[in-house]
N, C-alpha and C positions, 0 to 999 in steps of 0.2 A: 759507087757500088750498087750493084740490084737489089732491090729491098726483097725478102720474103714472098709476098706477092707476085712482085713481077718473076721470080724465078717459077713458079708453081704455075703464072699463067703459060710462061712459054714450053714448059714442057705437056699442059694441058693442048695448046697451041699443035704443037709438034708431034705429039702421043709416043715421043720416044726420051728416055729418062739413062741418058750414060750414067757409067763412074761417075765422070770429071762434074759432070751436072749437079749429080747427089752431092757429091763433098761441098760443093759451093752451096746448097741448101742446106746441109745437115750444120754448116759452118756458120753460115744465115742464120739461121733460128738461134743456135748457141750462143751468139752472140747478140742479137735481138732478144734473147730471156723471154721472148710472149710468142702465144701464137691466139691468133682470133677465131671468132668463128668464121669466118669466111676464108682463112687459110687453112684450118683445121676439115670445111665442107671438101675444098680442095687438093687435101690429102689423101683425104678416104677416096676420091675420086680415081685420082693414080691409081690408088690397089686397086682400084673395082675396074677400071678401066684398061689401063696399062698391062699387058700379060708378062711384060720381059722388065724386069725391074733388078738394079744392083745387088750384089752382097753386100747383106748388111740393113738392106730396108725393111725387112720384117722387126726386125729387133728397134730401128728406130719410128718405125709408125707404132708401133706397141705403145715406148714408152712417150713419143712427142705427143701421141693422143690423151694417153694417161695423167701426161702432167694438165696439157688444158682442162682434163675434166674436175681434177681433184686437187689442182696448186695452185692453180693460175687464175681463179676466180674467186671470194668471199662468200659464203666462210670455206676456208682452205678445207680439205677433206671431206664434204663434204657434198656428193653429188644430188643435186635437187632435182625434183620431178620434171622440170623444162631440159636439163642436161641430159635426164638418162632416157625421154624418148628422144631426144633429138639422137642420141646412141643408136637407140632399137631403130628407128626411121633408117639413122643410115647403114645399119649393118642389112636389112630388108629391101635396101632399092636396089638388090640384084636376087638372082631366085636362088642362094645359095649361101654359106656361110663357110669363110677361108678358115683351116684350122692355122695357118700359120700367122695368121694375122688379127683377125675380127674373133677367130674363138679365143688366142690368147690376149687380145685385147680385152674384152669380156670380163676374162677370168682377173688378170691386172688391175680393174679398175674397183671388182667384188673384195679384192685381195688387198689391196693399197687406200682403200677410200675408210675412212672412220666412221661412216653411215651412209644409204644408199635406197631409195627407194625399195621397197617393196614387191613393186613391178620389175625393177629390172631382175632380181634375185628370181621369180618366176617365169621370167623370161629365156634368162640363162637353163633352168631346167628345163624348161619344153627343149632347148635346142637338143639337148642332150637324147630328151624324146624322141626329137626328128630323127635324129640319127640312126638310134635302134631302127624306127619304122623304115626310113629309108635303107637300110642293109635287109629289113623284113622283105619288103618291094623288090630287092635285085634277087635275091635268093629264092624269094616264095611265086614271084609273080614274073619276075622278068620283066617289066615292062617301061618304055622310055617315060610318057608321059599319061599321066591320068591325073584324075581328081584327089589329091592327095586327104584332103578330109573325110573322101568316102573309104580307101584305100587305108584309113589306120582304122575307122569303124570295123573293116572287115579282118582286120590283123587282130586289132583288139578281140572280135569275136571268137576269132578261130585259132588264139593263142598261139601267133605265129612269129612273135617278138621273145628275142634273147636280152639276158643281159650282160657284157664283156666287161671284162677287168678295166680297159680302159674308161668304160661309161661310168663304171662304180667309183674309177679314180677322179673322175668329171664334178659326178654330183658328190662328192667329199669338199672338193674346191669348192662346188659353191655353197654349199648349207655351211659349211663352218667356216666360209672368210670372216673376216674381220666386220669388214663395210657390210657383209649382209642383214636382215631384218634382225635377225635373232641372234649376232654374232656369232661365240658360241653355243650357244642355245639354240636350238631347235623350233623353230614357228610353226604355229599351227598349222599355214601353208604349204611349209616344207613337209612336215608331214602327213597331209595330204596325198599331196605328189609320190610320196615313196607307198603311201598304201593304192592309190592307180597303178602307179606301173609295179605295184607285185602285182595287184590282181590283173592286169593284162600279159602278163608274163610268167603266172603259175601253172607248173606241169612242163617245163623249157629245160632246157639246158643250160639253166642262169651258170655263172660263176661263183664257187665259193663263197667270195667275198660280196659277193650281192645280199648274202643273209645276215653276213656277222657287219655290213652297215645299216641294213635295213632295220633287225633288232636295237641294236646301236643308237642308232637315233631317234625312232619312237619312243625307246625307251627313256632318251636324252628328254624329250619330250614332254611327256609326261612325271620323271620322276627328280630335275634337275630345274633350277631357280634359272627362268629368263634372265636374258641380258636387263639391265635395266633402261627405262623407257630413254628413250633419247631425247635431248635438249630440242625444243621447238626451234624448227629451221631459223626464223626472222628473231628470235632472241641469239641464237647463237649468230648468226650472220653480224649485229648491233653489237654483240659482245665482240667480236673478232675489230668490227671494224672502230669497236674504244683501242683494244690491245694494241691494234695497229695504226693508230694514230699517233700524229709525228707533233701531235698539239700539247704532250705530258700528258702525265696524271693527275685528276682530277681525284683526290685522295677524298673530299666529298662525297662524290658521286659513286665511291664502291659501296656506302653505303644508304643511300637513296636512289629515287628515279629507277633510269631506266636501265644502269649497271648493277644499281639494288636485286632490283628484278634478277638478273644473270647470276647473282652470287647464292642469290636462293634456289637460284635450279640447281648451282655446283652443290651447294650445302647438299639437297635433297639427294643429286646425285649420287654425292661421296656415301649418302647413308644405305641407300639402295644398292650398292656395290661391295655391301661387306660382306660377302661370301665366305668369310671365318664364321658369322654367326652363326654357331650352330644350332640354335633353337629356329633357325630360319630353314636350313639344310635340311632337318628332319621334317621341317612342315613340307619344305617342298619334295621330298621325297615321298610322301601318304599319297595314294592314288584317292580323288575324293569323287563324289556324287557326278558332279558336270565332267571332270575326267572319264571316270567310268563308264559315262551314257557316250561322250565320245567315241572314245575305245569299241563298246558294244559299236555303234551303230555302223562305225567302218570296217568291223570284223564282218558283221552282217549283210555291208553291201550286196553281192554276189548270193549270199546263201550258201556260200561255203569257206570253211577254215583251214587255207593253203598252210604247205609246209613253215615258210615262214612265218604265218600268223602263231601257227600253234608253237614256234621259236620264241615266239616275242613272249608270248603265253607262260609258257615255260621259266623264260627267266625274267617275267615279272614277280611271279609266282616264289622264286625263288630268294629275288634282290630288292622286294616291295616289302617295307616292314609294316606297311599299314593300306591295306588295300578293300576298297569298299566292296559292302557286299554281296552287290549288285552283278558283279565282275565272278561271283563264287564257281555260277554253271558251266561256264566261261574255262574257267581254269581246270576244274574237276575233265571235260571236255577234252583238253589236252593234255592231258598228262599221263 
């Protein structure tokens, strides 16, 4: 029987991918349990390549990419920096981005993974970015090809980008998966990002729902207890690969060395995760000094305070039980 490979090469070979072909690959893998990196470079290939591809291949390049990224390697769920550009590489070696495949693969990987670099979560939202700018481009400009960096300078200037219920439904998937920086918590990068694209998109014809998430998660931001930090990659990878060892338990060694080590990140962990604390909830609800001067200084961006700013204002103002004083002008301003 053809191994994995050799099927992947002959329809790479041939650039045409039947039924009958896919079911002996899709049947391949499930029965092989692994896919490599050099079959997995292979797959993406086909989507990128291949125009005319089975029913049914989108939903298994999804999930057969998915599991090599976040099951199929040590530590299980947990996508590392070499994994998630070698993602962003191959989702970028064509000048486009498939929603039925590479964007819901993306979204799959933010969604199912237990932790995830940093970059790919900010990567995920620029796409979302392109997007808007690219509808800005067919609408405002008309135009096939141009310099697409110069081309959002000029959108951004001239406040020619919307925000549509599907973008809003986009960057929900990604600032609160799971695998993201801040899981449910809101990262300071993430909100970043949502105060650029209001200020490049205020005075528009946003959607609705582009206020009540934008509010939302600034707000999430500022007045809600981060995820707790996450276990360093190379202890949790050492810890996975004691668990999963077929040598026993080493019932010494959970308390010394180098499983010592891991039991004390869990301990730390489990204590940083108590989110009943509520003498912890009320601190992290207080907006304090370095909050504040935050807040100011990306209100201030611009020089001026968009409708949604003075939203966020508003029901800080309203839902902040301890809010510094520095923030006073600020709120008086909008109200």
């Amino acid at each position: 029987m053809a191994s994995v490979n050799d099927i992947l090469t002959d329809i790479l070979a041939d650039g045409l991918l039947d039924k009958d072909e896919f079911m002996r690959l899709r049947k391949q893998i499930f029965d092989d349990g692994h896919i490599s990196i050099t079959e997995a470079d292979m797959i993406f290939k086909i989507d990128t390549d291949l125009s005319e591809k089975p029913e049914g291949w989108n939903d298994f390049f999804v999930n057969a990419i998915t599991d090599f990224l976040i099951r199929q390697t040590l530590p299980v769920g947990y996508v590392d920096p070499i994994h998630a550009t070698w993602l962003m590489e191959r989702i970028d070696q064509d000048s486009r981005m498939d929603e039925a495949t590479e964007e819901a693969l993306l979204l799959s990987v933010l969604k199912f993974a237990e932790n995830c670099p940093e970059s790919l979560e900010i990567y995920a939202l620029n796409k979302v970015r392109q997007k808007i700018v690219g509808r800005a481009v067919e609408s405002k400009l008309c135009v096939q090809e141009q310099d697409v960096s110069m081309i959002e300078r000029v959108l951004y200037a001239c406040n020619a980008m919307q925000v549509g219920p599907k973008d809003v439904a986009l960057i929900k998937k990604v600032v609160y998966a799971s695998g993201g920086h801040g899981g449910f918590g809101i990262s300071k990068a993430e909100a970043a990002f949502l105060f650029e694209l209001d200020e490049a998109t205020k005075g528009q014809n946003n959607c609705e729902s582009w206020q009540k998430l934008f509010v939302g998660a600034i707000a999430n931001h500022l007045m809600t207890m981060g995820a707790p930090a996450s276990v360093n990659h190379e202890d949790y990878k050492r810890a996975q690969e004691f668990l999963y060892s077929t040598e026993g338990i080493n019932w010494g060694g959970l308390v010394s060395g180098k499983s010592g080590r891991f039991w004390d990140l869990v301990r730390t962990q489990r204590e940083q995760s108590q989110f009943t604390d509520q003498g912890r909830i009320l601190e992290a609800e207080r907006i304090d000094m370095a909050e504040a001067q935050w807040l100011i200084d990306h209100l201030n961006r611009d020089g001026e305070i968009s409708k949604n700013e003075k939203a966020l204002l508003a029901f800080i103002k309203e839902e902040c039980p301890d809010i510094h004083e520095s923030l006073a002008p600020l709120l008086r301003y909008a109200a």
